[in-house]
N, C-alpha and C positions, 0 to 999 in steps of 0.2 A: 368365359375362359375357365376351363378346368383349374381344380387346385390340386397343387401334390407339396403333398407334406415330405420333410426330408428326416425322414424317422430315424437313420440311421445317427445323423448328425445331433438328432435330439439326444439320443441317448447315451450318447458321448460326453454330452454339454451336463447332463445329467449326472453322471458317472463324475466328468470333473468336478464340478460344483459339489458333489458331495468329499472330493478327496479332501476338502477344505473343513477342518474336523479335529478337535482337540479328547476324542477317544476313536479308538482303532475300526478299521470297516468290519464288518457292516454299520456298525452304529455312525449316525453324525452327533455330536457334542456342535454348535455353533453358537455360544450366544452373543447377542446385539453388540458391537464395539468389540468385541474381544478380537486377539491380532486376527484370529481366522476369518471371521466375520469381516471385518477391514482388506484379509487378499480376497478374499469373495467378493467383495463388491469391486474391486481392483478387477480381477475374471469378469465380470459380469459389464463393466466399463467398455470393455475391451469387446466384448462379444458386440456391443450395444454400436461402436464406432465403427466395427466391421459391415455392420449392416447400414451406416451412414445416417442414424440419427442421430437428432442436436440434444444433447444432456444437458441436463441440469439438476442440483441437489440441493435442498433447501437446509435451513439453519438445523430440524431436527434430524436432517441424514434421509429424509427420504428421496429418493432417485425418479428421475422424470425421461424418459427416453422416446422422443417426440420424431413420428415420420410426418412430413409436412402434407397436406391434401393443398387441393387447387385452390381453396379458399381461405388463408389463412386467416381471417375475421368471425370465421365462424367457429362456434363450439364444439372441442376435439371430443370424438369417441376416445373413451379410455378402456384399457384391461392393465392384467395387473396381479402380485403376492406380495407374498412375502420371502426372504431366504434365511430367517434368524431360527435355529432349532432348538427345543427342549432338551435337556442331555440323556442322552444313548437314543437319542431317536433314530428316525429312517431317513431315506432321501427324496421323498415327492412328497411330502405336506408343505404346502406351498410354495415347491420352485415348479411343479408344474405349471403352476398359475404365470410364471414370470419366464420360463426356458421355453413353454408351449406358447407365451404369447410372442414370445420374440420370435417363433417359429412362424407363428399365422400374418407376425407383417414381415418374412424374410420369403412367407408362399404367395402373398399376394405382391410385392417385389416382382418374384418370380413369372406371375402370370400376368406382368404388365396390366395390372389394375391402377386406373387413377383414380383417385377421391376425391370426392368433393373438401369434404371434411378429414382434419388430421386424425391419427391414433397415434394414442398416447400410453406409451408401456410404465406403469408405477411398478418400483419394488420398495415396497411402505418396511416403516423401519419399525421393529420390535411389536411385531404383533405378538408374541410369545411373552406370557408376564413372567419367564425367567428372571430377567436383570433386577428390574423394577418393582415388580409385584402387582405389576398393570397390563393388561393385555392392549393389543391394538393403539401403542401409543402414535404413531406418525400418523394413522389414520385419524384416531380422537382429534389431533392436533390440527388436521387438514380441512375437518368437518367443525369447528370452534366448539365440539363438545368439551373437550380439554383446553383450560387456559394458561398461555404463558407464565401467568402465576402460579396454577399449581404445577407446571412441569417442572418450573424451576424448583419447587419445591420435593420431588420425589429422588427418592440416592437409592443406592445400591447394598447389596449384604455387608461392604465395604467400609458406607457413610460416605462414600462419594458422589454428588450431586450428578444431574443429568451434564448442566453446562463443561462440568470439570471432564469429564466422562468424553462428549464433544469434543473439546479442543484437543484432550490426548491422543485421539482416533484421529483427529485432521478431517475428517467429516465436513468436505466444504465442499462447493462449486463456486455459484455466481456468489455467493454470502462467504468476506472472510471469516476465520474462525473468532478472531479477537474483536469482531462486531457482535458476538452470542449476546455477551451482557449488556449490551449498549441496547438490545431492543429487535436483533433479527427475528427471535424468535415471534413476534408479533406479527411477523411477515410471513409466515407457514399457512397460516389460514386460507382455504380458498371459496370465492365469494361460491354462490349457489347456484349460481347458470355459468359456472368456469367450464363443465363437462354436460356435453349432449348425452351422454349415457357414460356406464359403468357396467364390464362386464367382467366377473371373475371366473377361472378354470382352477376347478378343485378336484382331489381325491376327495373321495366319500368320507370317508373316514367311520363307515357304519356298514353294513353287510345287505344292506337291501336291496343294492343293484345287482351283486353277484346273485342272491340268494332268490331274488326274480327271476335271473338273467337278462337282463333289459340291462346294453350300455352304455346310457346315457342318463341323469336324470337331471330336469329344468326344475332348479328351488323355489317354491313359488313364497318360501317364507323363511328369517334368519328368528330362531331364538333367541333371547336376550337373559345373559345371568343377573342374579340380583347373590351377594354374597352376604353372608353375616357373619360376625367373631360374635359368640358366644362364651361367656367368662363364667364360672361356677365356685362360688368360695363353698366349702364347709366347714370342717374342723378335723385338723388328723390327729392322730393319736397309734399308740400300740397297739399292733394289732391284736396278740392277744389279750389285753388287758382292757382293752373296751368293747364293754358290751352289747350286744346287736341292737338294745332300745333303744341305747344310750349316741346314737351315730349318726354321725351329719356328714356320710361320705359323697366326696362331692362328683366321685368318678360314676355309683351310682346313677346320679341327680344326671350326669350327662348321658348313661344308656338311655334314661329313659326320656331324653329330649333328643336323640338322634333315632327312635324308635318312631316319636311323635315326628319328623322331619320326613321319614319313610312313610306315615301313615297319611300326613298332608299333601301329599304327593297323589298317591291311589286316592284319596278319597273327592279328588277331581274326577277318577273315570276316563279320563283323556289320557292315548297316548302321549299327546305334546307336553304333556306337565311331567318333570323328574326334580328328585333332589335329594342332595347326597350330604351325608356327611363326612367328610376327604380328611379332616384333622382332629384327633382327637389326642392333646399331651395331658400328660398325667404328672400332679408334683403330688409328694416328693418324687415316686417313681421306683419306691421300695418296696421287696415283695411284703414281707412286715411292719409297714405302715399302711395307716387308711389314709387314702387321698385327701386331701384337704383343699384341693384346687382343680378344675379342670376346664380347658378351652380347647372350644371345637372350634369347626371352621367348616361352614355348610354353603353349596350352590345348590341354588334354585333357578331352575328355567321353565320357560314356557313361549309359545310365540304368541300368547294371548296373554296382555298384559296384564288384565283386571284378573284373569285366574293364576298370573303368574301372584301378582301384589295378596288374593285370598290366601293365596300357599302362605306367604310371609306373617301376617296376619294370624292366621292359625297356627304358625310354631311360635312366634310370639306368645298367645296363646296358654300355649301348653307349656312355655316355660316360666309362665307365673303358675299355674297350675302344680308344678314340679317344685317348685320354689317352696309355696305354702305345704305340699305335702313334708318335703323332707328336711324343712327349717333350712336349708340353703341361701345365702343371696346371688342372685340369675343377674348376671347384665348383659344386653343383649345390643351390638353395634352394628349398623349399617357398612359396611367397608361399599359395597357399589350397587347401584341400581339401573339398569341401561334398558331403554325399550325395544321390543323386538324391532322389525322391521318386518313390510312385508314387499314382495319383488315388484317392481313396474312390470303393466303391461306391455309397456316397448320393446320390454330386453325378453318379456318371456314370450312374444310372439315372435318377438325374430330367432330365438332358439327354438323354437317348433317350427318356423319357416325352415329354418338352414335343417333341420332333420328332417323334414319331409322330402324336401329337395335331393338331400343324401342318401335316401333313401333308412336312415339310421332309427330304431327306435327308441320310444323315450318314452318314460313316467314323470310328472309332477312327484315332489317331494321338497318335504319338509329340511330345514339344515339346523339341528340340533345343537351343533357346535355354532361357536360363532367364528367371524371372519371380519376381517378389515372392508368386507363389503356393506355390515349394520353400519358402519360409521360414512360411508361412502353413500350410502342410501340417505343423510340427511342432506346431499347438497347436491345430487342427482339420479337421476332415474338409473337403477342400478338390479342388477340381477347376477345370480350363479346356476355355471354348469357342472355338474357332475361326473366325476366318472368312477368305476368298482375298483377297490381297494381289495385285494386278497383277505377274504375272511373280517373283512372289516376292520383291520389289525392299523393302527396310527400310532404315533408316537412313540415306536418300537423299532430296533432294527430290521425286523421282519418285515416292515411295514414293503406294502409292495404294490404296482401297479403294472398290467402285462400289456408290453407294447404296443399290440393291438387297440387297446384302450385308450391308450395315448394317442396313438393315432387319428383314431374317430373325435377324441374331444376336440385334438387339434382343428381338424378337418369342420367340427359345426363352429368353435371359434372362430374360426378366420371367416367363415359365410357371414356369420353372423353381424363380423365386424365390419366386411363390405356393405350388407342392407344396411348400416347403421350410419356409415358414412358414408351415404353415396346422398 
């Protein structure tokens, strides 16, 4: 049976989904819990009942919107996003993944396909480390990389806890709210043959589909950050009354460990290895004083774990190195470390099945960013599809993806999801 995708409706659902926004369009503002994020998922309920699947939301708010196959005993295919945004972002980093999936079980609906097996639509909660300072929490939660204990234990810019956060949102289904503290959270987790696959639709969020022209590409690998706070004491002082011998600036001691951070990086020769330095405050933060203090805040990624850990390692490193040159004291913290992930072959041959079939082309490619599919990849065979991002622009109001694009990813989604459950 043919599939037709109903594009028009997608982009509607799209367009709604983003009026849901605490700064003005273009940009979406949405984060996790906040009222907007709460009628969002309220919109997205609705969208979800329309098409006649059975919901369900567990203790941390993530959403399960389940079309039954003929065998309910067996292990559902899943797909799936996220819909929590960064603020002044765009509107298709990760509601594609969640608008487009609910489109590929609303096309196979359509084309009176029966399954064997169910699919099962996730919209995983707070993948954005907005709220929290943690990325991909619903998914950490769902995968037991994240535990009860420390979820309970991470708050907000506020000092408002996760649980407290929960309850004010109403954040419930099957699990009432005032069970949170009694122990639901323990029940988030799901065992490791709960899903026959996992397949995520993503923007690119990177220019190399457009700048191929190839629109499609199958990930065959998710990068994994490893983060570090980097803390620099020196000595401040006048600035002009201390002299250049005489100085323990500690703002220096940090160029030259976010120099070292850039050169651990290139000095792997791989593409796949980047790392940034994203934060760098300065105290006191006066033009006429020398720094006496300074904390960076550096990612590292790699899809190769032991050259991602060398990277680590070698700025380490060089910030004892930095330390002893400029009489500074370096402390150097772990904030997270997560292993890449690399794609099953299940999911990436049935996404080169459904494009051949489509006749659509496609590249292998790397996913630099990460997604709530690393965390989904420890408890099933799990893959992502791609599609071009305008200019590779994300996290931006510009951010953009042209209907056409939509379309095609739609259209190998839903194949895909048929060979997967049949």
């Amino acid at each position: 049976m043919p599939i037709t995708v109903d594009l028009s409706r997608l982009l509607s659902e799209l367009e709604t989904l983003a009026s849901f926004s605490d700064a003005p369009a273009p940009a979406v503002t949405r984060v996790v819990f906040s009222a907007q994020d709460v009628a969002a998922r309220a919109y997205l309920r609705k969208l979800f009942s329309e098409a006649a699947l059975e919901l369900r939301t567990d203790a941390v708010g993530n959403t399960f919107a389940r079309w039954a196959g003929a065998d309910p005993s067996l292990a559902p295919v899943a797909t799936g996003s996220h819909t929590d945004a960064v603020p002044h972002a765009g509107r298709y980093d990760g509601t594609v993944g969640v608008l487009g999936g609910l489109e590929a079980i609303r096309a196979l609906q359509r084309g009176g396909f029966r399954l064997l097996r169910s699919i099962e639509l996730l919209v995983f909660t707070s993948e954005e480390p907005t709220r929290f300072g943690i990325g991909c929490l619903g998914s950490r939660m769902l995968s037991g990389t994240l535990s009860p204990e420390d979820a309970r234990l991470l708050k907000d810019g506020e000092g408002k806890s996760l649980e407290q956060i929960l309850r004010q949102a109403a954040l419930h289904g099957s699990v009432e709210v005032g069970s949170v503290k009694d122990g639901s959270l323990e029940n988030v987790r799901l065992a490791k043959d709960y899903y026959h696959a996992f397949v995520e639709l993503h923007i690119e969020q990177g220019p190399l589909l457009e700048r191929k022209g190839i629109p499609v590409g199958i990930v065959t690998a998710i990068a994994a950050p490893a983060a570090l706070r980097v803390t620099i004491e020196g000595a401040g002082g006048h600035a002009g009354a201390v002299l250049m011998p005489d100085r323990r600036d500690a703002f220096l001691a940090a160029a030259e460990i976010a120099l070292a951070v850039e050169s651990a990086a290139k000095a792997t020769r791989s593409a796949d290895s980047v790392a940034t330095t994203g934060v760098c405050k300065i105290f006191p933060g006066a033009v006429n004083s020398i720094p006496s203090r300074a904390v960076l805040e550096i990612d590292v990624r790699d899809i190769d774990l032991e050259r991602r850990d060398g990277m680590l390692g070698a700025i380490r490193a060089a910030c004892e190195t930095v330390a002893a040159k400029r009489l500074v004291r370096v402390e150097v913290e772990l904030i997270n470390a997560d292993a890449p992930a690399q794609a099953s072959p299940l999911i990436t041959e049935a996404l080169s099945a459904s494009c051949r079939e489509l006749g659509i082309e496609s590249m292998p490619m790397v996913s630099r960013a990460y997604h709530d599919s690393l965390f989904m990849s420890r408890i099933a065979p799990t893959g992502m599809l791609f599609i071009p991002c305008r200019n590779g622009v994300s996290h931006r109001p510009d951010e953009y993806a042209a209907p056409e694009d939509l379309k095609r990813g739609v259209q190998v989604l839903t194949s895909a999801l048929a060979q997967l459950a049949q």
